[in-house]
N, C-alpha and C positions, 0 to 999 in steps of 0.2 A: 504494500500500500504506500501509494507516494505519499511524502510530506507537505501539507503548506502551511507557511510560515502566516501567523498571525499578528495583526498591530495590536497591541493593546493598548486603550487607554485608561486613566488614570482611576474611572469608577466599574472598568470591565469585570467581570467576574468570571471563569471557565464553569461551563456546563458539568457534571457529570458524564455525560455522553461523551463529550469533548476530551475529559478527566478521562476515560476508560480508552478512546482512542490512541492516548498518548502512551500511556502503560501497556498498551497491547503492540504500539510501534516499539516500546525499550525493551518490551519480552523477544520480538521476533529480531533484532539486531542481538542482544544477548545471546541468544538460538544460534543463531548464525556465527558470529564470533567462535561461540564456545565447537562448534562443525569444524570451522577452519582451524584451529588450534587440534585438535584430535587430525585433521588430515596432515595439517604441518607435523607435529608428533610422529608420524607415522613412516614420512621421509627415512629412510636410511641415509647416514651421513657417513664416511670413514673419510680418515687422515692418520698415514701410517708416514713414518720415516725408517733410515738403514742406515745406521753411524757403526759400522763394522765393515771393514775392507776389505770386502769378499772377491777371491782371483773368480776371473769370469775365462775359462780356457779359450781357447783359441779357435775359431770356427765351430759354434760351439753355445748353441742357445739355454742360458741356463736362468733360472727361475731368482727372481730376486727374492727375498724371506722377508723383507721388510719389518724388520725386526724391532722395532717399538713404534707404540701409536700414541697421536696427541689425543683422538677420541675415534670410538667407534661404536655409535649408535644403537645397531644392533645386534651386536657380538658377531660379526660375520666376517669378520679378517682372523684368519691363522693360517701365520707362517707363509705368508707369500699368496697366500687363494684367499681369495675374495669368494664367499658362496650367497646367491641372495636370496634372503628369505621370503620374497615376497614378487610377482611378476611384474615388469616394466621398464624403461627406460633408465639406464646408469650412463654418465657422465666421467669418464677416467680422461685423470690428468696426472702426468708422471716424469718426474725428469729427473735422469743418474747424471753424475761426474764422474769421469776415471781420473786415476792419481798421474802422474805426468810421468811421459815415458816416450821414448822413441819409436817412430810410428814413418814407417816406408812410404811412399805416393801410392796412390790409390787403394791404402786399405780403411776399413770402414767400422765405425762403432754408431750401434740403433740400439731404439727398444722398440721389443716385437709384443702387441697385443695379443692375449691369446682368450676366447671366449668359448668357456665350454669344452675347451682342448681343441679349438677351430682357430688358425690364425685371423683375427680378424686387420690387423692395420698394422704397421710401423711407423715409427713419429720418425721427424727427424733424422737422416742419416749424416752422421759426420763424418768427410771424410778426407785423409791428408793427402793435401796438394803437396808438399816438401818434405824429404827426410830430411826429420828432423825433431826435436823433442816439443810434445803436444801435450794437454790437460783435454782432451774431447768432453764435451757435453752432450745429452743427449735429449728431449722431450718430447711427448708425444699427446694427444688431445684427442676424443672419440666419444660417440654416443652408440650404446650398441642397448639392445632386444636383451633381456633373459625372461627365462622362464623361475617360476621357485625351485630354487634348488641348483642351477647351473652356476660355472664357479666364472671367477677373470683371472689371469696371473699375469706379471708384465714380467718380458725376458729380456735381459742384455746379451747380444751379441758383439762380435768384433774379433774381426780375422788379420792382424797385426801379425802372425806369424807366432805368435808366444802367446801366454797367460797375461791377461792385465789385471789390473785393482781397482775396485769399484773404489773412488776418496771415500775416509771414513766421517766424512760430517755428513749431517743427519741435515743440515740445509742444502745440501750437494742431492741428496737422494731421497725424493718423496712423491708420495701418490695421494692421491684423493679419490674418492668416489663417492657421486651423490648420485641418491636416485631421484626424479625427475617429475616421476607418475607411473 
């Protein structure tokens, strides 16, 4: 029910009628409010970081652990899989640093999405133009589909010929995932 605003003057008095109108507009915004507060609630939120210097081999896609969280919502991050409890739209946003190390022309360090154990996307691929010693960074940004119950995991790869090191700060390496709806 729309509102409209009334002038009042100085000897107006409100109706009853008018009185029950108005309390039955602050009941159904109440109502409403209190809807959208239980749907916000309901949002899955995670924010994980990895401040541990995990070697990532060489050619060689391996699962980041994401090994402490700032918050996660709905208990649904361990140990590197994200499982969602609920169906719809998730938002992952994720970017690793490697520690610095000498890095040939043309080899490459990404991080590979994996939804459900399906590749879906890789963010960002860095890759050296000069031998020569490099700090790669890597991010990647996606909205994907799940179902309840299907998991996310983000992988770093990078085929440099050797083993590298994921940096061990936890501002270097972090993920998020919101669901959406």
């Amino acid at each position: 029910m729309a509102f409209t605003p009334k002038t009042w003057a100085t000897d107006d008095n409100i109706s009853d009628t008018e009185l029950n109108r108005i309390e039955t507009g602050i009941d159904d915004v109440t109502d409403d409010l209190a809807a959208l507060e239980t749907a916000l609630d309901a949002l899955s939120h995670v924010s994980v970081y990895h401040d541990v210097a995990t070697s990532i081999p060489d050619s060689t896609e391996t699962v980041i652990p994401w090994a402490s969280e700032y918050y996660d919502s709905e208990t649904e991050h361990s140990a590197g899989t994200f499982t969602a409890t609920v169906t719809g739209y998730y938002h992952v946003s994720a970017h690793v640093g490697f520690s610095s190390g000498t890095w040939d022309v043309g080899k490459i360090a990404e991080l590979r999405l994996y939804a459900n154990s399906q590749h879906r996307c890789s963010g960002t691929s860095w890759e050296s133009q000069v031998n020569t010693t490099h700090k790669p960074s890597c991010s990647l940004n996606h909205t994907v589909y799940l179902e309840a119950t299907q998991t996310i995991q983000i992988k770093a790869y990078q085929d440099s010929g050797g083993a590298r090191t994921l940096n061990s700060s936890g501002s270097y390496n972090r993920l998020s995932i919101d669901r959406l709806r």
